[in-house]
PASEBA-1860 file (N, C-alpha, C; in nm, 3 decimals):
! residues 261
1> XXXXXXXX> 3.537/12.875/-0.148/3.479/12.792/-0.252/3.586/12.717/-0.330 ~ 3.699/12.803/-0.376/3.821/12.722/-0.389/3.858/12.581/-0.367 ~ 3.835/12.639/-0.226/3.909/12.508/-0.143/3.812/12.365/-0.188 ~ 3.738/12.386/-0.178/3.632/12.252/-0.247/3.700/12.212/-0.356 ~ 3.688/12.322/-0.459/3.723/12.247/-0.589/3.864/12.169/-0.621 ~ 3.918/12.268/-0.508/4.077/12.180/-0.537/4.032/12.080/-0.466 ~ 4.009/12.029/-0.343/3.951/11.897/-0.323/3.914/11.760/-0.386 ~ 3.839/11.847/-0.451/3.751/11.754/-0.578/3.842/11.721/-0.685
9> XXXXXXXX> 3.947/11.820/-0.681/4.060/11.736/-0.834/4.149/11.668/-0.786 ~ 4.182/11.710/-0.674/4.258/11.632/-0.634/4.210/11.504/-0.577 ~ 4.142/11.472/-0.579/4.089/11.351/-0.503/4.020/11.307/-0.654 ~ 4.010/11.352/-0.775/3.943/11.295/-0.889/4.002/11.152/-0.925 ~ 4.162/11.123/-0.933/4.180/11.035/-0.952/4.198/10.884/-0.848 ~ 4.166/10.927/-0.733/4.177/10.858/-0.619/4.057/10.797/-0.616 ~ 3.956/10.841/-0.659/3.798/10.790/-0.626/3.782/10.659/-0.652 ~ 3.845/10.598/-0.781/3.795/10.471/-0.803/3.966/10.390/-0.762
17> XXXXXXXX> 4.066/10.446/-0.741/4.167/10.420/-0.724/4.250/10.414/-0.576 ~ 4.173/10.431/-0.466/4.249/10.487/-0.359/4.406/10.443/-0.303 ~ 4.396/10.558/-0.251/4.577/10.551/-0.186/4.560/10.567/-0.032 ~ 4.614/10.477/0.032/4.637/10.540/0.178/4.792/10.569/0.216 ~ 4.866/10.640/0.095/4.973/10.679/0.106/4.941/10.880/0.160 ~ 5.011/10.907/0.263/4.960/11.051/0.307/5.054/11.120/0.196 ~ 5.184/11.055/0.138/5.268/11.154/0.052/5.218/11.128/-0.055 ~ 5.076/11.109/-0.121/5.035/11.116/-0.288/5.076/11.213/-0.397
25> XXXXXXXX> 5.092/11.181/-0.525/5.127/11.297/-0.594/4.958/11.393/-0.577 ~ 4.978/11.516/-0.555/4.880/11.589/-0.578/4.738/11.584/-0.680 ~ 4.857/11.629/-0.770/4.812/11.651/-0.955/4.859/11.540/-1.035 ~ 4.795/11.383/-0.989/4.872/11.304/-1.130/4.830/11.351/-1.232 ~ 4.896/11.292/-1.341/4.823/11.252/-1.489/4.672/11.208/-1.491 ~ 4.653/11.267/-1.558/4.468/11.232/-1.562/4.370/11.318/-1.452 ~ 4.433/11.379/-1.365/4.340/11.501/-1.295/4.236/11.533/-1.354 ~ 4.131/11.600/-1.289/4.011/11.667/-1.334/3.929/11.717/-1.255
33> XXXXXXXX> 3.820/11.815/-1.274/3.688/11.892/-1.204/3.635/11.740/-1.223 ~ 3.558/11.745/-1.117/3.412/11.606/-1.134/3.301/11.679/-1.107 ~ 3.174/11.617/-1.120/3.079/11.682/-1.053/3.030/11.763/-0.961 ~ 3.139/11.715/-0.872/3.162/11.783/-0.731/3.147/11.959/-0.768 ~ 3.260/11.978/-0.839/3.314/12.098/-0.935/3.165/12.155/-0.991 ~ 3.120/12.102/-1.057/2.986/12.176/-1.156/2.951/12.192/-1.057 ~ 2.876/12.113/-0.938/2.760/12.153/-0.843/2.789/12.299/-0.759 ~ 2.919/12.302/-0.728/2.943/12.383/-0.673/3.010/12.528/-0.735
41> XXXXXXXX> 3.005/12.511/-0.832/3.016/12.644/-0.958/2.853/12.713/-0.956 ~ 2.757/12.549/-0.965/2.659/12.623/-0.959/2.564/12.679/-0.912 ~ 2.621/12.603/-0.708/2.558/12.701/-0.648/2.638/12.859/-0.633 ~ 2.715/12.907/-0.662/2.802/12.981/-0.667/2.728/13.074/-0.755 ~ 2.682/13.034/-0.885/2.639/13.108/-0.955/2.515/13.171/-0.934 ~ 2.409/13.058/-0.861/2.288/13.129/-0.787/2.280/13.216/-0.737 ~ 2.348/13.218/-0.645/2.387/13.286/-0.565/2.441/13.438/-0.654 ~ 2.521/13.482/-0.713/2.609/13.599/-0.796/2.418/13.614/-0.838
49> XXXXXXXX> 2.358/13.536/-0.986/2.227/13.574/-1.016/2.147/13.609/-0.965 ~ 2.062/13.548/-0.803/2.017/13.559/-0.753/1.883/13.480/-0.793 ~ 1.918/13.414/-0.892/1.811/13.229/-0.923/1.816/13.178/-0.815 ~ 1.713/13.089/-0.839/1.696/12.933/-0.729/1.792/12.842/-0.802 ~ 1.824/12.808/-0.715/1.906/12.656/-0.693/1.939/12.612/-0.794 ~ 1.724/12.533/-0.803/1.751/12.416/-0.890/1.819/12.465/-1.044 ~ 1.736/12.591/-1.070/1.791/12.659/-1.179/1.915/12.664/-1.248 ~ 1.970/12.689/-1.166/2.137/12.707/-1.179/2.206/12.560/-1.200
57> XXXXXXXX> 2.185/12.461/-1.070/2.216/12.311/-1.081/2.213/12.285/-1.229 ~ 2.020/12.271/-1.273/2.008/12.210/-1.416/2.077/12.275/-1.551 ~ 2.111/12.404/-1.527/2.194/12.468/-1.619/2.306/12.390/-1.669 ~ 2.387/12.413/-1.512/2.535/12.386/-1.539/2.528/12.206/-1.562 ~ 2.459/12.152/-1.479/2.488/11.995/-1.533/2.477/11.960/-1.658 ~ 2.347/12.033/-1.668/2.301/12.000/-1.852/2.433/12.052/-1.961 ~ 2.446/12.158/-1.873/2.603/12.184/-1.982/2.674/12.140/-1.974 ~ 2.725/12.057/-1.838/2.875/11.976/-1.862/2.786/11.830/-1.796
65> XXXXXXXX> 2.769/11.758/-1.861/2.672/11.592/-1.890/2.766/11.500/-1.844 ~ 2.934/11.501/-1.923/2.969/11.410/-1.860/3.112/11.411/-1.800 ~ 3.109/11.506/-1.671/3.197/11.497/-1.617/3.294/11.390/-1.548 ~ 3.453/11.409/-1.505/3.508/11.295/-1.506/3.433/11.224/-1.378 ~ 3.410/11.091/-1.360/3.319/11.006/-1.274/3.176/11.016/-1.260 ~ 3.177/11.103/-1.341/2.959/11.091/-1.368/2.912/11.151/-1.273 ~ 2.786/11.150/-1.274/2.653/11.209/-1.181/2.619/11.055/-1.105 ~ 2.608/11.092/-1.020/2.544/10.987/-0.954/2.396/10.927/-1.031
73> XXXXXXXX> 2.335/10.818/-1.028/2.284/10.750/-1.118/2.102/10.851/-1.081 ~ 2.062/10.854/-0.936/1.966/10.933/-0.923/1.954/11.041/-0.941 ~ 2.100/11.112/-0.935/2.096/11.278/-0.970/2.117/11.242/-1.130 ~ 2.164/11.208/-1.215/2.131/11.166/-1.338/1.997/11.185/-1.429 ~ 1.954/11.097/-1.373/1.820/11.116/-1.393/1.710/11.281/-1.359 ~ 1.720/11.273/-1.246/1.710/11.450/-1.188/1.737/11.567/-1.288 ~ 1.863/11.541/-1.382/1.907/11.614/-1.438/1.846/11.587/-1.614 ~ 1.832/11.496/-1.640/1.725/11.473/-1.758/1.605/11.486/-1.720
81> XXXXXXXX> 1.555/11.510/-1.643/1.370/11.484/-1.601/1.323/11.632/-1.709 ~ 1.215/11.559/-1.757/1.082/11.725/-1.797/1.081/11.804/-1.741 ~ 1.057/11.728/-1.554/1.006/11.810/-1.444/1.074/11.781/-1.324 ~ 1.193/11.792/-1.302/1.283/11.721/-1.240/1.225/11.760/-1.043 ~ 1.214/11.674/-0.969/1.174/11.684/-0.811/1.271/11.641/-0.761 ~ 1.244/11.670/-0.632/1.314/11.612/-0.540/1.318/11.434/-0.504 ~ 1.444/11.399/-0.444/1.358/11.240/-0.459/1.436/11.135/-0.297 ~ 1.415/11.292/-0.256/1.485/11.187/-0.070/1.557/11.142/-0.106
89> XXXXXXXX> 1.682/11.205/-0.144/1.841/11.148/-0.117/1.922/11.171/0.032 ~ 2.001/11.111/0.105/2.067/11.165/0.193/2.202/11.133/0.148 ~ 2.216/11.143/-0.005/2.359/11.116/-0.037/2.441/11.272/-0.019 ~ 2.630/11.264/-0.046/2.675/11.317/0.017/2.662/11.481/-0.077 ~ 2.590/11.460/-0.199/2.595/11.551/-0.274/2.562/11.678/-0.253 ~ 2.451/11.655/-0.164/2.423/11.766/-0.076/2.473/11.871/-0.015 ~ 2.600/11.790/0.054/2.715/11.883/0.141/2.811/11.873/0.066 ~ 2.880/11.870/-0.076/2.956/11.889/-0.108/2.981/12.010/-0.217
97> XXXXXXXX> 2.835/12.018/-0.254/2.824/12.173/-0.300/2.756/12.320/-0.263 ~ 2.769/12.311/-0.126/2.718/12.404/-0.049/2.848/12.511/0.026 ~ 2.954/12.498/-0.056/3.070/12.618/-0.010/2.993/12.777/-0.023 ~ 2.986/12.791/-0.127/2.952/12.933/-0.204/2.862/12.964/-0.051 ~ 2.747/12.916/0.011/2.659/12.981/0.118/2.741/13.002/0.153 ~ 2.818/12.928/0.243/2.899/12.960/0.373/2.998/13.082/0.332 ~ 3.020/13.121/0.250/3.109/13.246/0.233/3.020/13.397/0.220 ~ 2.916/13.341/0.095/2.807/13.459/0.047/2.694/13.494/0.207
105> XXXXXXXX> 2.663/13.414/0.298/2.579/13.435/0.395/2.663/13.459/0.525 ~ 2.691/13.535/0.581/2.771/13.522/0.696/2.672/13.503/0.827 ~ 2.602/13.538/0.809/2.446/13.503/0.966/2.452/13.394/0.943 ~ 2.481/13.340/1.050/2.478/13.140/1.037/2.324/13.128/1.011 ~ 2.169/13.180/1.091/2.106/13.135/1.032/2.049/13.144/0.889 ~ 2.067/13.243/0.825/2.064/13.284/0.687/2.131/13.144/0.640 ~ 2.263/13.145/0.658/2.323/13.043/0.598/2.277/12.884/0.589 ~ 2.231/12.868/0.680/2.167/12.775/0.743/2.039/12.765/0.623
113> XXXXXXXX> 1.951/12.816/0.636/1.798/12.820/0.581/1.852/12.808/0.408 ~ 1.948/12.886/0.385/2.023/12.852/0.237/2.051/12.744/0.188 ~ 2.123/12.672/0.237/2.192/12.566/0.265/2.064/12.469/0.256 ~ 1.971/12.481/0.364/1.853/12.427/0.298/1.777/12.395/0.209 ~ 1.792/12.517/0.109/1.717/12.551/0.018/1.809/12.524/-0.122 ~ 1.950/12.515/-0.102/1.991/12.446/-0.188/2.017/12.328/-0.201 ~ 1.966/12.217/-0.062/1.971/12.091/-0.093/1.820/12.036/-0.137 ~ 1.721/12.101/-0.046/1.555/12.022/-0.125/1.496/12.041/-0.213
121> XXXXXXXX> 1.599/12.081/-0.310/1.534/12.099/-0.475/1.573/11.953/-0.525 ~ 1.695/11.871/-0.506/1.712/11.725/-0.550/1.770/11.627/-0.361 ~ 1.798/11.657/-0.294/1.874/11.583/-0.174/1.752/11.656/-0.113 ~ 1.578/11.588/-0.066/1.560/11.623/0.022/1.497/11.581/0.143 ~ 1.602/11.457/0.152/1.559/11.361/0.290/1.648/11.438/0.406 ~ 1.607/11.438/0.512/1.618/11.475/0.618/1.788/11.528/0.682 ~ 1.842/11.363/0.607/1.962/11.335/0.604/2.069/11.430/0.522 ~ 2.021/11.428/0.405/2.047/11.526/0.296/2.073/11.691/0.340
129> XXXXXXXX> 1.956/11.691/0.368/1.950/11.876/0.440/2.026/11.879/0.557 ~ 2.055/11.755/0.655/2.152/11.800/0.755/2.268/11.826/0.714 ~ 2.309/11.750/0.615/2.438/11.768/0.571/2.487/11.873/0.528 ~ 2.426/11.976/0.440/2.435/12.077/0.382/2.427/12.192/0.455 ~ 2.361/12.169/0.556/2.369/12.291/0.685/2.450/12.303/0.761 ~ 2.517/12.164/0.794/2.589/12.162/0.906/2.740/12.181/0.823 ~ 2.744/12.175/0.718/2.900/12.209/0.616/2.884/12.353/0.592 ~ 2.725/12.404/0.563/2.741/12.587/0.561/2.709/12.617/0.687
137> XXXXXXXX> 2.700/12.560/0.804/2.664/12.666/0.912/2.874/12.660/0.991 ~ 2.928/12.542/0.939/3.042/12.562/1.031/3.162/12.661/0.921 ~ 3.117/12.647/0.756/3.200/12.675/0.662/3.173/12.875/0.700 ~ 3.064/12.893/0.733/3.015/13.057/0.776/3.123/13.044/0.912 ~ 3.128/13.010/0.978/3.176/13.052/1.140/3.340/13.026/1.089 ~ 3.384/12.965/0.994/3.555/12.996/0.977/3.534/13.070/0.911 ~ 3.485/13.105/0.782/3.533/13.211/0.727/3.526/13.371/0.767 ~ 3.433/13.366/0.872/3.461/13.472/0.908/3.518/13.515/1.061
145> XXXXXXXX> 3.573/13.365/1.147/3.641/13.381/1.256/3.787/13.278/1.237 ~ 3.832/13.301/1.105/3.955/13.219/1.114/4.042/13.253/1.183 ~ 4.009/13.383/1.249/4.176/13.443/1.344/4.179/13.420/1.474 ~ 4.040/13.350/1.543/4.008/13.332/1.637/4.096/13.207/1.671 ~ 4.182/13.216/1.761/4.269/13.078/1.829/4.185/12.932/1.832 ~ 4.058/12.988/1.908/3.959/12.883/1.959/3.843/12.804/1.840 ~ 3.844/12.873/1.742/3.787/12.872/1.632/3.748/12.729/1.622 ~ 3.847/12.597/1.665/3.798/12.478/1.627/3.749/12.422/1.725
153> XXXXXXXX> 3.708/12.514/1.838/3.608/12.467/1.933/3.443/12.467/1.936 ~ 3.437/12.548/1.849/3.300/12.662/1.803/3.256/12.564/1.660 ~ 3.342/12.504/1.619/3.329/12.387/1.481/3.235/12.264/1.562 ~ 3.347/12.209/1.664/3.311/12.107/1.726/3.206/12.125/1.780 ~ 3.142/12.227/1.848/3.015/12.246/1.949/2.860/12.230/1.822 ~ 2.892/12.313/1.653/2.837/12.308/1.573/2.807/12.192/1.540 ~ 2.908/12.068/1.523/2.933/11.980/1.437/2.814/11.881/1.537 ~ 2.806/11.880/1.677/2.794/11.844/1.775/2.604/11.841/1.782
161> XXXXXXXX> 2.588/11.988/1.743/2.407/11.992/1.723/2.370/11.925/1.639 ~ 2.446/11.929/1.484/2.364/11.814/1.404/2.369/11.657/1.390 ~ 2.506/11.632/1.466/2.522/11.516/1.456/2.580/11.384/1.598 ~ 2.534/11.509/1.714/2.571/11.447/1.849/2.748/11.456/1.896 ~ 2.742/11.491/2.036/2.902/11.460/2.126/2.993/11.375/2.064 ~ 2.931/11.275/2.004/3.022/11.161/1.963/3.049/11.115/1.837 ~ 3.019/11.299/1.763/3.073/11.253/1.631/3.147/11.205/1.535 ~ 3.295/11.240/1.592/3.407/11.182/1.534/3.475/11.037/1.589
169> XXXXXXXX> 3.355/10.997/1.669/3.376/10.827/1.700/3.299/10.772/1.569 ~ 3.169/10.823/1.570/3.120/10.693/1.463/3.158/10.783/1.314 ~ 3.250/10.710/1.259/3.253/10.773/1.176/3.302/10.657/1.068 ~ 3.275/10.650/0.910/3.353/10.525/0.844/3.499/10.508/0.919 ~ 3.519/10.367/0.860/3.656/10.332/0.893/3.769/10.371/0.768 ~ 3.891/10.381/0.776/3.967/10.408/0.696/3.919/10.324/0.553 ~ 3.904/10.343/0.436/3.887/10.320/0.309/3.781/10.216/0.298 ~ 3.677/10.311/0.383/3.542/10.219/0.371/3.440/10.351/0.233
177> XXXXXXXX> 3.423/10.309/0.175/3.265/10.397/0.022/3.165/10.410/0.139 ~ 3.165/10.578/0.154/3.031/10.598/0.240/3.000/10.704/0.186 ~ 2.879/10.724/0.076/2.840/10.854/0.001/2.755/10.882/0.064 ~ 2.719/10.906/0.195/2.571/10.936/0.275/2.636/11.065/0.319 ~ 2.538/11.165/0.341/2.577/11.263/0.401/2.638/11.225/0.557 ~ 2.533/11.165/0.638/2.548/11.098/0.788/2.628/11.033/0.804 ~ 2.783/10.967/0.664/2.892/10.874/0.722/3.011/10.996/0.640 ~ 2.973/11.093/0.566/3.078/11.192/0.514/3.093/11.307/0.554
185> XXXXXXXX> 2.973/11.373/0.609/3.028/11.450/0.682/3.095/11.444/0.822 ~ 3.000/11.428/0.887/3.091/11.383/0.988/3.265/11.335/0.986 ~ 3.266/11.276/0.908/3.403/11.250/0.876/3.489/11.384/0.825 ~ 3.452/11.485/0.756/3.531/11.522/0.659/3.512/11.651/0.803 ~ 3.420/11.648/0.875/3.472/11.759/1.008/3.577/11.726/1.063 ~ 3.589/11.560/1.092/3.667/11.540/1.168/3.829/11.525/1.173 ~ 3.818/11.518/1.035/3.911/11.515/0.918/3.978/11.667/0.927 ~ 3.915/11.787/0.937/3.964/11.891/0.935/4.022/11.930/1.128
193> XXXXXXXX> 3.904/11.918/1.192/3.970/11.935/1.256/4.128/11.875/1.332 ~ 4.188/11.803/1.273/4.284/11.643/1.297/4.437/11.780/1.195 ~ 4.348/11.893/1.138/4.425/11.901/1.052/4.533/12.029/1.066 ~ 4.637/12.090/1.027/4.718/12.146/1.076/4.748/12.277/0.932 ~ 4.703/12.250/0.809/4.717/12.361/0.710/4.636/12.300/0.656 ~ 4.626/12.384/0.483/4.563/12.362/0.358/4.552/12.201/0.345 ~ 4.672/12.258/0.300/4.758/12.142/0.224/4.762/11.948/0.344 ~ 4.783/11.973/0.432/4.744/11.889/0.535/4.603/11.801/0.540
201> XXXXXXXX> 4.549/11.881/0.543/4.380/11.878/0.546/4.348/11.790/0.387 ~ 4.340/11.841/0.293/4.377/11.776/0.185/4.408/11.640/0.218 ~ 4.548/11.620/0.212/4.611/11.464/0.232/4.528/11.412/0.324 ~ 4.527/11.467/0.441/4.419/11.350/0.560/4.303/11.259/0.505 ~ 4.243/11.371/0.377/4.113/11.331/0.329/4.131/11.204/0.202 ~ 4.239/11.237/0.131/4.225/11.153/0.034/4.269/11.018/0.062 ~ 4.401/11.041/0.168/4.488/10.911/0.174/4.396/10.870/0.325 ~ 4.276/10.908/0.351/4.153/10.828/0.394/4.099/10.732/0.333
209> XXXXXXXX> 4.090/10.720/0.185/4.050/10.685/0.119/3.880/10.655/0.109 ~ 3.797/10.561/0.051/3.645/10.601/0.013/3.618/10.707/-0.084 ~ 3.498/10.777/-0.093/3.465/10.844/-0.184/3.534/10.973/-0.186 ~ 3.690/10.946/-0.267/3.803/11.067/-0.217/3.763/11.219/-0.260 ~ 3.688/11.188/-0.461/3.666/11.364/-0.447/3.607/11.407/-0.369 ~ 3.506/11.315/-0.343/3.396/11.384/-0.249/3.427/11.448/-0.078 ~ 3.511/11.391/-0.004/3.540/11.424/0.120/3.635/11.498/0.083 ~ 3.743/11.478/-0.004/3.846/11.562/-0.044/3.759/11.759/-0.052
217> XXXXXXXX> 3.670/11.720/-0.118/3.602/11.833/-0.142/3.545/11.871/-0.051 ~ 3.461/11.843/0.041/3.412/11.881/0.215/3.505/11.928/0.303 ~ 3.593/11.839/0.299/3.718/11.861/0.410/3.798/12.009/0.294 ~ 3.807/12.028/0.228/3.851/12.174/0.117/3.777/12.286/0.162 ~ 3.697/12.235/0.204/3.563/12.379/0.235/3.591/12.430/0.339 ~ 3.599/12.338/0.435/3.615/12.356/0.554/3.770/12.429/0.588 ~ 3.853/12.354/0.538/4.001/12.404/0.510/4.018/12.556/0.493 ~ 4.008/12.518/0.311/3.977/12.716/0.277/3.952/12.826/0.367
225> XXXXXXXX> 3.856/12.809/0.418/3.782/12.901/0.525/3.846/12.911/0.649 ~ 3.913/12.807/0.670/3.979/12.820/0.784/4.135/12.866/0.790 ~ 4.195/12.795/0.644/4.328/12.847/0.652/4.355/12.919/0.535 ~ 4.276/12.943/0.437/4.335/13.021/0.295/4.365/12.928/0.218 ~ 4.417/12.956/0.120/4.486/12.876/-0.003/4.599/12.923/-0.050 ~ 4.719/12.815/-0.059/4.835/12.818/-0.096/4.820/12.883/-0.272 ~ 4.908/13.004/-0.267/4.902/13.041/-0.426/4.936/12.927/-0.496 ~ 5.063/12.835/-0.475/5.049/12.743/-0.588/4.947/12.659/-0.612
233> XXXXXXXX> 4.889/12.627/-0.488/4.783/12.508/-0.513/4.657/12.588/-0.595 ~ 4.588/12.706/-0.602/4.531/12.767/-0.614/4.527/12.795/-0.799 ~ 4.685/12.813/-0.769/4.702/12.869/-0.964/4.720/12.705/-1.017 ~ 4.756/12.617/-0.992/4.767/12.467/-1.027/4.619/12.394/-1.057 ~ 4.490/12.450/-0.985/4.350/12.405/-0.996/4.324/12.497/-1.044 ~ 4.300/12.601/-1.103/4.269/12.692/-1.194/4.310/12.642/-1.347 ~ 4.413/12.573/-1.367/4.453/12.518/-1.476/4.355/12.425/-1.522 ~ 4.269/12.361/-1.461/4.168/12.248/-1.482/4.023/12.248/-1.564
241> XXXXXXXX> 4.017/12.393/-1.525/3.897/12.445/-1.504/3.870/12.579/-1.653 ~ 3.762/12.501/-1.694/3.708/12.578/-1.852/3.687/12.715/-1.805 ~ 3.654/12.821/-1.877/3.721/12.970/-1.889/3.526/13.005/-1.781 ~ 3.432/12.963/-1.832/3.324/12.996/-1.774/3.330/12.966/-1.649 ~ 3.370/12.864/-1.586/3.352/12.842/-1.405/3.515/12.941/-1.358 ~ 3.635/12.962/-1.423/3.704/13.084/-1.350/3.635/13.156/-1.367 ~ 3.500/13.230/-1.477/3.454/13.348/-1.452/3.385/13.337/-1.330 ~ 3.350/13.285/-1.272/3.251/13.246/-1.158/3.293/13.288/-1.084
249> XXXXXXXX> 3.407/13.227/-1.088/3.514/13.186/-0.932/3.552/13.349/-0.930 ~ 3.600/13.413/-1.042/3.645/13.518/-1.000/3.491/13.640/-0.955 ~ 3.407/13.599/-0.998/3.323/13.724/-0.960/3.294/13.677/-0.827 ~ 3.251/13.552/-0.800/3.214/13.492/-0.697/3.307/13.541/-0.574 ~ 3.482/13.526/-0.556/3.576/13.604/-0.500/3.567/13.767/-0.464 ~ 3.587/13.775/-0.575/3.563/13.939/-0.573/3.459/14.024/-0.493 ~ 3.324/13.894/-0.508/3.194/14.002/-0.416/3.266/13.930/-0.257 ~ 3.273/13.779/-0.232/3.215/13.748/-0.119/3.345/13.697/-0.044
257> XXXXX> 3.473/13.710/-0.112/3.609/13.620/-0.032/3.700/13.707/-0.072 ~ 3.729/13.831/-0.041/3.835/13.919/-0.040/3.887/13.917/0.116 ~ 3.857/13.892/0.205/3.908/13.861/0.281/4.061/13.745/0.306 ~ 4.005/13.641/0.222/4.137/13.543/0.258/4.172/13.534/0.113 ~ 4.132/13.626/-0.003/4.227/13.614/-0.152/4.362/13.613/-0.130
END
């Protein structure tokens, strides 16, 4: 779950700014959690409670309103509603806060049906829910076969059911804005698999450029799970982050990622 969030800060200032420099400073000036960050604190937290989804989502957004780069303008709204629904999104929001399954569910289909169920409370076009399954059904199969040599074969065959053989052909072009689940994920698989550490994986994604926290943060998920997290990078994004989401992170760790702490 980590690995997302460092994603997401690190790629915070790139979003409206991009670099297709692969040597970026990490941590400029002006860093930050974005949305990315809340969503995925709060499926995290569902999950530890054992609430629904939406529950948790409207909590934590309502508590942090205006994170750095905003809510997207429909999840916005979602998040002020009386009675907030779903409203057929296949944006990328979907799969970018769906780490916490893939660690807390290890049965891919468990994970899977989760993953579901935490995107069609607000993301629930078709598009939307693929995204979120296919980031917790491959984020379940590293974290718990990262020692496996072949491991990024078993990604690809995954990546392959939801989104066809020829996924990492169609994919945006270098520093093209594609917030759809169907032009970011795909990418941010392909992105990992291309990738060689943490820290690697990371750079591929941002100095990609487009919607950087956001793939920054997909391609993190995927990472994490697959290779761990560098203590510095780890204690460096912890610095970012208000005292309530480390409580998260640490209970959240403690039950479901003692394995690669």
């Amino acid at each position: 779950m980590l690995g997302a969030i460092i994603g997401d800060i690190v790629g915070s200032t790139y979003e409206f700014n991009n670099t297709r420099d692969y040597n970026f400073e990490l941590f400029p000036q002006g860093s930050s959690y974005t949305d990315d960050t809340v969503c995925t604190i709060a499926i995290a937290d569902a999950i530890l409670k054992g609430i629904p989804y939406k529950d948790s989502l409207l909590d934590w957004c309502r508590r942090y309103r205006n994170p750095m780069g905003a809510y997207g303008n429909m999840f916005a709204q979602w998040i002020d509603a009386d009675n907030p629904q779903p409203y057929n999104s296949y944006g990328n929001g979907a799969a970018m806060r769906v780490s916490p399954i893939g660690w807390a569910f290890p049965n891919p289909k468990e994970a899977i049906d989760e993953a579901r169920l935490s995107a069609e409370c607000s993301h629930n076009h078709p598009e939307g829910i693929k995204g979120a399954e296919a980031i917790a059904a491959c984020t379940t199969y590293l974290a718990t076969h990262h020692t496996n040599p072949y491991a990024n074969q078993t990604v690809i065959m995954l990546a392959a059911n939801f989104y066809g053989v020829n996924f990492r052909e169609n994919v945006p072009t270098p520093g093209t804005w594609d917030g759809t689940c169907q032009g970011c994920v795909p990418l941010a698989i392909k992105l990992f698999l291309d990738s060689k550490n943490f820290e690697d994986a990371i750079r591929l994604a941002i100095s990609y450029g487009g919607d950087s926290d956001t793939l920054g943060c997909i391609v993190g998920t995927l990472a994490g799970a697959a290779y761990g997290i560098p203590t510095e990078l780890r204690e460096k994004a912890l610095t970012y982050l208000p005292e309530d989401m480390k409580e998260v992170i640490n209970q959240f760790e403690t039950q479901y990622c003692k394995s690669k702490l």
